[in-house]
C-alpha positions in Angstrom: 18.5 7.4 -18.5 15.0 7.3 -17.2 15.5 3.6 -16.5 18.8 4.1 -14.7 17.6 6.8 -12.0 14.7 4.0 -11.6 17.4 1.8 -10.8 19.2 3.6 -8.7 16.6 4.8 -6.7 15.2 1.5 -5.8 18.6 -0.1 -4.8 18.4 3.0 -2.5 14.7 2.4 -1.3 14.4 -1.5 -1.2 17.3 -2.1 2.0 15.5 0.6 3.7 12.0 -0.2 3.3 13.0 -4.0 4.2 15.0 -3.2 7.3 11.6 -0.9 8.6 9.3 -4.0 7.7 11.9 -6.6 9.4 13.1 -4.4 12.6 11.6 -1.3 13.1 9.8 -1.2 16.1 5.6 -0.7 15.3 5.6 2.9 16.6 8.5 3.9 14.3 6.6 1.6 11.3 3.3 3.9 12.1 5.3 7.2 12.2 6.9 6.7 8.8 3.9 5.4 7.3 2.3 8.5 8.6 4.7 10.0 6.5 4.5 8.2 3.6 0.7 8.5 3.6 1.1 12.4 4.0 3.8 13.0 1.0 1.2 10.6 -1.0 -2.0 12.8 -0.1 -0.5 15.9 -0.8 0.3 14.6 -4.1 -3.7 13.3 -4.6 -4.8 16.7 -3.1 -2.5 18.5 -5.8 -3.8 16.2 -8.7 -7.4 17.1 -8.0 -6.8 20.9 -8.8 -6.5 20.0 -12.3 -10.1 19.3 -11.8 -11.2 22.5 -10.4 -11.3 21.1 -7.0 -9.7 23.2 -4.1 -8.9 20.7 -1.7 -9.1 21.4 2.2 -5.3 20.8 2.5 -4.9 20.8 6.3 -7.9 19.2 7.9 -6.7 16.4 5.3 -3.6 16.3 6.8 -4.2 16.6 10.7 -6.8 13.5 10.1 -5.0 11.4 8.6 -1.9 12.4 10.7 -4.0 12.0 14.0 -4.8 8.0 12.9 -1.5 7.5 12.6 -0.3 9.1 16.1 -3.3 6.9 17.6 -1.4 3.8 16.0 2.1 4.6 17.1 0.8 5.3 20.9 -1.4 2.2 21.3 0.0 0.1 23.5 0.1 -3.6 22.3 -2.2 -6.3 23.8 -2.2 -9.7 21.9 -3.3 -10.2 18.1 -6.7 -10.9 18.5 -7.6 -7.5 20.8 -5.0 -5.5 18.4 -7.2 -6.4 15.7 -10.7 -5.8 17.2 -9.3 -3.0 18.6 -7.7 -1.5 15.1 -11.0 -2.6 13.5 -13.2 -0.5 15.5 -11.2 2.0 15.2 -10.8 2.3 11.9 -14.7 1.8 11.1 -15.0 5.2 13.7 -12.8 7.3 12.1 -14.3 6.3 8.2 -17.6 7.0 9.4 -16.7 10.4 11.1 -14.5 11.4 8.2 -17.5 12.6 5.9 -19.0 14.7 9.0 -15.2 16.1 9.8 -14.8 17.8 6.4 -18.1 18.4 6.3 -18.2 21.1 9.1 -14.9 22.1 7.6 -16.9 22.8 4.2 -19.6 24.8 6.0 -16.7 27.2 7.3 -16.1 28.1 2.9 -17.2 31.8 1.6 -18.0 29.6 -1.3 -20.4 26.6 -1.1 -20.6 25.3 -4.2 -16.6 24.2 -3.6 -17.2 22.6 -0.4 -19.2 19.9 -1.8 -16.0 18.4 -4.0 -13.7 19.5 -1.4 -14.9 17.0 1.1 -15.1 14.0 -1.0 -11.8 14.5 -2.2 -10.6 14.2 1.2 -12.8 11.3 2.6 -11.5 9.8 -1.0 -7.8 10.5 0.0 -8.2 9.0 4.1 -10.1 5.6 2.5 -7.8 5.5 -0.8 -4.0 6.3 1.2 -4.3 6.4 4.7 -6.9 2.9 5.7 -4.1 0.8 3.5 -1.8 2.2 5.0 -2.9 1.7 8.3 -3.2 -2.0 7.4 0.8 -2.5 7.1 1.4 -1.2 10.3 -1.8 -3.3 11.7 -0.1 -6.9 9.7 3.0 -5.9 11.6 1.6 -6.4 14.6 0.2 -9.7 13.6 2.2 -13.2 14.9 4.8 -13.9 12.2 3.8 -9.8 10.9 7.3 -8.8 9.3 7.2 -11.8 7.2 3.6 -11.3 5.7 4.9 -7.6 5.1 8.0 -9.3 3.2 5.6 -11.6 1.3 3.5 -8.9 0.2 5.8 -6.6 -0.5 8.2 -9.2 -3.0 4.9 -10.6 -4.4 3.4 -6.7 -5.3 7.7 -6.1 -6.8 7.8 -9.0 -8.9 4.6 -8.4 -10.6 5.5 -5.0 -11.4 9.1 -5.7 -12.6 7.9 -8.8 -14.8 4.9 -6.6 -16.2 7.8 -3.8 -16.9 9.9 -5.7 -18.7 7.4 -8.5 -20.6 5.0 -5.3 -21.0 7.9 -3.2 -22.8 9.4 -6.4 -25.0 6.8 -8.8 -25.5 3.3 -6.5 -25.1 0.8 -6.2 -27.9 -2.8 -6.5 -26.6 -3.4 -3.0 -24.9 -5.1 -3.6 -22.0 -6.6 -0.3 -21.0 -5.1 2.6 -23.8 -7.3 5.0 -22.3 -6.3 4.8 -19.1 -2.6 3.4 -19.1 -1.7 3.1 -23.1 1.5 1.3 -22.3 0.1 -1.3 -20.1 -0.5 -5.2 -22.1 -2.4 -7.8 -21.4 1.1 -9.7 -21.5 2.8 -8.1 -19.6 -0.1 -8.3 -16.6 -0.4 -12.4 -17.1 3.2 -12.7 -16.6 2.4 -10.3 -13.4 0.2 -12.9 -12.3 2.8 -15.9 -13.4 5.7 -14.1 -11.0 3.4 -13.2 -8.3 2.2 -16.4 -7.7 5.4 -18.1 -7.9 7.2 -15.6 -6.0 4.3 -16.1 -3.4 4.7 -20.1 -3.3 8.4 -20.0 -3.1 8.3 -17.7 -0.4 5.5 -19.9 1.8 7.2 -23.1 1.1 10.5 -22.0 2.3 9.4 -19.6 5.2 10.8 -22.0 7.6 14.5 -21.4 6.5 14.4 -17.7 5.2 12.5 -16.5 8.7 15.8 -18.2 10.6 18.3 -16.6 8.1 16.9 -13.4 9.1 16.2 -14.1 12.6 20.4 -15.7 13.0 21.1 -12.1 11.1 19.0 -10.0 14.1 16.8 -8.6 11.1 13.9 -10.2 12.2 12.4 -11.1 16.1 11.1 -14.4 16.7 7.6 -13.3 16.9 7.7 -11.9 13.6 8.6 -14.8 11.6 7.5 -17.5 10.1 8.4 -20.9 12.3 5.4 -23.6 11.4 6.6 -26.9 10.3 3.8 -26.8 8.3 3.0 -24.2 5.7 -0.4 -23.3 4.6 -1.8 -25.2 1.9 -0.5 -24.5 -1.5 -3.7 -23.5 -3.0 -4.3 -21.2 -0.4 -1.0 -19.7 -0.9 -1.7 -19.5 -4.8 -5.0 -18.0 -4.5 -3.9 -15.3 -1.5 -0.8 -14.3 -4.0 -2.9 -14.0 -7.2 -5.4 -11.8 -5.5 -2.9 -9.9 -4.2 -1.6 -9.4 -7.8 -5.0 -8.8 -8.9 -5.4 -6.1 -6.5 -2.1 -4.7 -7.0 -2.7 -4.2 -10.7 -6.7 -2.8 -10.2 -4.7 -0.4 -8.4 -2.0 0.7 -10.5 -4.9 1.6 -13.1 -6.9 3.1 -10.7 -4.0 5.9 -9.8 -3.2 6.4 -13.7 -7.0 7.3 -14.3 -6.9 9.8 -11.4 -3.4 11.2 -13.6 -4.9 10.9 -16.8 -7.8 12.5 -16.1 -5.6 15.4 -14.3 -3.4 15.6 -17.6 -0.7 14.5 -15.4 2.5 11.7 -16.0 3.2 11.1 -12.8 2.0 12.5 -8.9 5.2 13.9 -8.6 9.0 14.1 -8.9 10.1 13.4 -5.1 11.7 9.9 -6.3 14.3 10.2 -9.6 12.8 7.5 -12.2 9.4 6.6 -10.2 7.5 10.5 -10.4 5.9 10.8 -7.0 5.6 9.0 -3.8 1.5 7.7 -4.6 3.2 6.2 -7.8 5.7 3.9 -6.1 3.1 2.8 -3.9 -0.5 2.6 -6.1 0.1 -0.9 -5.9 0.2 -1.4 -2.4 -2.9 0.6 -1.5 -5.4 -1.6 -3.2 -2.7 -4.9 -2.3 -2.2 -4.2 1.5 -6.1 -4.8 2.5 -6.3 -8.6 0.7 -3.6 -9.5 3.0 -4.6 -7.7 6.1 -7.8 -9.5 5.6 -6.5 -12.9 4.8 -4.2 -12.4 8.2 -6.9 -10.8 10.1 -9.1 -14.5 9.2 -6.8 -16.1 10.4 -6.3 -14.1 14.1 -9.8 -14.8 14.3 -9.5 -18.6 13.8 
């Protein structure tokens, strides 16, 4: 039953999440992952109560809501400004955030909370909001729907193959204390289906970004039209560390749960738990590409 709601919900999700990567506009991208990166913290800032933290619930929220907005209303230049631009601001608003909850601590009847209080939230804007912010920032990039697409069917076919070799062919526990039901099987053949996935998708970019684009799912700009790909090796390397990172952070949200006595973050989607557990992957993911395509704007 479990297995079926996890189906259903994702033939739900995927044609939505695809049609915002493809066509949404990048102020409608930013809004809903603004969204997206709220429903996630307020699952992280519910977690951390199990660890005697009280969390400062709505400075958390307004700051990480306010980077968004500042996104969504920036007007677009070309890629190279759009990054130096996003770049600075992002380095701003990281080094500010420890000073922002800061003050907010000092306002607490009780000090001794304020301490944890802050670093859970500086934790939850660097951990949720930054990758976040990255999506929307590859969107922007030349040929930024298709990197999204890339990413996003290299990060889903590592998790589906490490599902189902995990569950049927799995056992060398990789981590028990942290994720008992994870193999070391079941993450190679991640790395197998990532990587081809990734090569496939690079070596036949040409005729999938002018499917899309003859469909009107995809503008010119944000496909993928070289004659020439990349280089395959690059193209291997960029989608194993993307499958590296992707796993590094599936375990890295199951050790915040397990250390919360929690199974999931939440119950918002049937068969997944919460919204941070359908998109752990992505968070530690999203910044290998959005450096990789942030190289190459600066080329």
């Amino acid at each position: 039953m479990n297995l079926l709601k996890r189906v259903l919900t994702a033939v739900i999700l995927i044609p939505i999440v695809l049609l915002l990567i493809l066509r949404a506009p990048v102020p409608v991208l930013a809004m809903v992952a603004a969204l997206v990166a709220l429903l996630s913290v307020q699952e992280l800032l519910k977690l951390t109560e199990a660890f005697g933290i009280r969390p400062f619930r709505w400075p958390t929220y307004t700051f990480v809501g306010l980077l968004f907005i500042y996104i969504a209303l920036s007007p677009p230049t070309k890629p190279l400004l759009d990054t130096a631009i996003f770049i600075y601001t992002i380095g701003f608003a990281a080094a500010i955030a420890p000073f922002v909850f800061f003050l907010v601590g000092m306002r607490r009847p009780d000090l001794s909370s304020a301490f944890p209080a802050a670093a859970v939230s500086v934790l939850a804007f660097a951990y949720i909001a930054l990758p976040l912010a990255f999506l929307v920032q590859i969107r922007e990039q030349w040929s930024g729907a298709f990197m999204l697409l890339y990413l996003l069917l290299v990060v889903w076919a590592g998790d589906i193959c490490a599902y189902f070799v995990g569950r049927s062919l799995g056992r060398h526990l990789m981590s028990p204390r942290i994720s008992p039901k994870k193999t070391w099987e079941g993450a190679l053949a991640s790395l197998v289906a990532s990587v081809g996935v990734g090569m496939l998708l690079y070596n036949y970019a040409l005729p999938i970004s002018s499917a899309l684009l003859s469909a009107g799912l995809m503008q010119r700009r944000d496909g993928y039209f070289a004659l020439q790909g990349p280089p395959w090796w690059s193209t291997m390397l960029l989608s194993a560390a993307i499958n590296i990172a992707a796993q590094l952070g599936d375990l890295a949200e199951s050790l915040i749960k397990r250390g919360a006595g929690a199974k999931d973050s939440g119950s918002l989607l049937p068969g997944h738990g919460g919204m941070l557990d359908r998109i752990d992957a992505l968070l530690f993911a999203a910044p290998v590409l959005w450096y990789y395509a942030a190289w190459q704007v600066m080329q």
